[in-house]
C-alpha positions in Angstrom: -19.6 58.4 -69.3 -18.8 55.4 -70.7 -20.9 51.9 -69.6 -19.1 49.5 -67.7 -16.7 46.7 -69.3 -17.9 43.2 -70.1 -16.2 41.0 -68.0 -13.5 38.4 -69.9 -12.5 35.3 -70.4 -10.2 35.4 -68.2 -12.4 37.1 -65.2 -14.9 34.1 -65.9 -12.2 31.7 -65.2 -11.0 33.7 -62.4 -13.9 33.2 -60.7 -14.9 29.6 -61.3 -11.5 28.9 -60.3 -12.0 30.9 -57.0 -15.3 28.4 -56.8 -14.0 25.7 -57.3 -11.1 26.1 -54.4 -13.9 26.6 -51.9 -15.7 23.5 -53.2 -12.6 21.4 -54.3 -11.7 20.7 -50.3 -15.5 19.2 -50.1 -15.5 15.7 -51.6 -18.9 14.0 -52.8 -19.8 10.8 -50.7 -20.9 7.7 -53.1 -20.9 4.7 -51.9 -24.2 3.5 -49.7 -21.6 2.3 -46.8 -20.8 5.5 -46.5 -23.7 6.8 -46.0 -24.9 3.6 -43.8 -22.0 4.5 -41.4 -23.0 8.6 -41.2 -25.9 7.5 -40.2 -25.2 5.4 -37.3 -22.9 7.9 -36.1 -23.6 11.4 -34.5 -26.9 13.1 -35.8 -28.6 17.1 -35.1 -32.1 17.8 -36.3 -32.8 21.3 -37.7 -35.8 22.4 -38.9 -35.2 22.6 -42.6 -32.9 19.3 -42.3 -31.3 16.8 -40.7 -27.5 16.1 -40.3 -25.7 12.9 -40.0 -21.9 13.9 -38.9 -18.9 10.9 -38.3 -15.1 11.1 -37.7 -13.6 8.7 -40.4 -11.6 5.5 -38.5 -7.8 5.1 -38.6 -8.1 2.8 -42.0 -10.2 5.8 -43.9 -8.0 8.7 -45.6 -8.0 11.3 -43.0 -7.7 14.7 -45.0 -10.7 17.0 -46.7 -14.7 17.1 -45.9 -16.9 14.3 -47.2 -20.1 15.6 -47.8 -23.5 13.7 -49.0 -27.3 14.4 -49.8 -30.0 12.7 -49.8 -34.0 13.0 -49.9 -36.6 10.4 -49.6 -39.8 10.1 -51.7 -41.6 11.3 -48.5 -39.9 15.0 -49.2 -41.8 14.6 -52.5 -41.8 14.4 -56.0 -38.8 14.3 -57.9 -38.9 18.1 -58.5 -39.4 18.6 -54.9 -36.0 16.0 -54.3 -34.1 18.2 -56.6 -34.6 21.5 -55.1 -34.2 20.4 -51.8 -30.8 18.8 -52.8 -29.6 21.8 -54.8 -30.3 23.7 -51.7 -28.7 21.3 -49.7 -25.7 21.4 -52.0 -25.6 25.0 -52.0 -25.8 24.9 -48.2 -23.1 22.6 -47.6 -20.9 24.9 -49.9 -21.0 28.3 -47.7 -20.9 26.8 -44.7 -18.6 23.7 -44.8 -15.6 24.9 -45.6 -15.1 27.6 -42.9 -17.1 25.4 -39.7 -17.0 21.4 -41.3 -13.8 19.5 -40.0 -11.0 17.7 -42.3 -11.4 14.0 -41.6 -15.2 14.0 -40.8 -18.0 12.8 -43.2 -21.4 15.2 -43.1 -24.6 13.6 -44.4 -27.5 16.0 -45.4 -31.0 14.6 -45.2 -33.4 16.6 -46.9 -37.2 17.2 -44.6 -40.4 16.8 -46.4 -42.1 20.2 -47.3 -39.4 22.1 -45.4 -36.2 21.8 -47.6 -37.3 23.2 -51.1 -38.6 26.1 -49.1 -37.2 27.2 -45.9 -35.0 30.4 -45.5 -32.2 29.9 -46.9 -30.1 32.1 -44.6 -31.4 30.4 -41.6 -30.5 27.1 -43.3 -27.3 27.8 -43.2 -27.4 29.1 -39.5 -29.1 26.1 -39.2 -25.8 24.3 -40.2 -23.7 26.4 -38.5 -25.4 25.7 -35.0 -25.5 21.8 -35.8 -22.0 21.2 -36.7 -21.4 23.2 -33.3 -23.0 20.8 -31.4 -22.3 17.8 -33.4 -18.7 18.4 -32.9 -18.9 19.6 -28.8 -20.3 16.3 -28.6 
């Protein structure tokens, strides 16, 4: 019997490319207006976060997902910040792309002692159930 084979190069680059077209139709959200208008917008509470949604006006390119994260000091220190936001990140890349909507910006806020560890799956149920209401709203 002989042991499996090592996966390639070219496997390796198979799947990061197969990565990065699920994540290449999100795009990061950087500038604090941004982020100042998702929040005046529509907004759903979970339990492990809280979601800031907004349809992007006439003078705003209308294709692809914006998507941005953000945690407070109150969710902790700044290895408490950074899990929560890697979660949040890894959230936003399972679910977005099959139940976001093209021309919308999401906003992710991170909850204090709840992000870094809530269940994961329900996390992204969590999501899922959001952006349903957010967008039958």
């Amino acid at each position: 019997m002989t042991p499996p084979a090592a996966p390639t190069d070219s496997d390796n680059a198979l799947s990061e490319r197969g990565q990065r077209a699920v994540f290449s139709c999100l795009e990061i959200l950087r500038k604090r207006s941004d982020f100042i208008k998702a929040s005046h917008a529509r907004r759903q509470g979970t339990t492990g976060f809280h979601l800031q949604a907004r349809q992007r006006g006439q003078d705003e390119p209308a294709s692809g997902i914006r998507i941005g994260y953000t945690c407070s000091k109150k969710v902790g220190n700044a290895v408490a910040r950074n899990r929560a936001k890697r979660r949040l990140r890894e959230v936003a890349r399972k679910v977005l792309p099959h139940h976001g909507r093209p021309g919308w910006d999401y906003v992710l806020v991170g909850r204090r002692d709840v992000t870094a560890t809530h269940n994961f799956a329900q996390m992204c149920t969590d999501l899922e159930s959001a952006l349903a209401r957010v967008h039958g709203a």
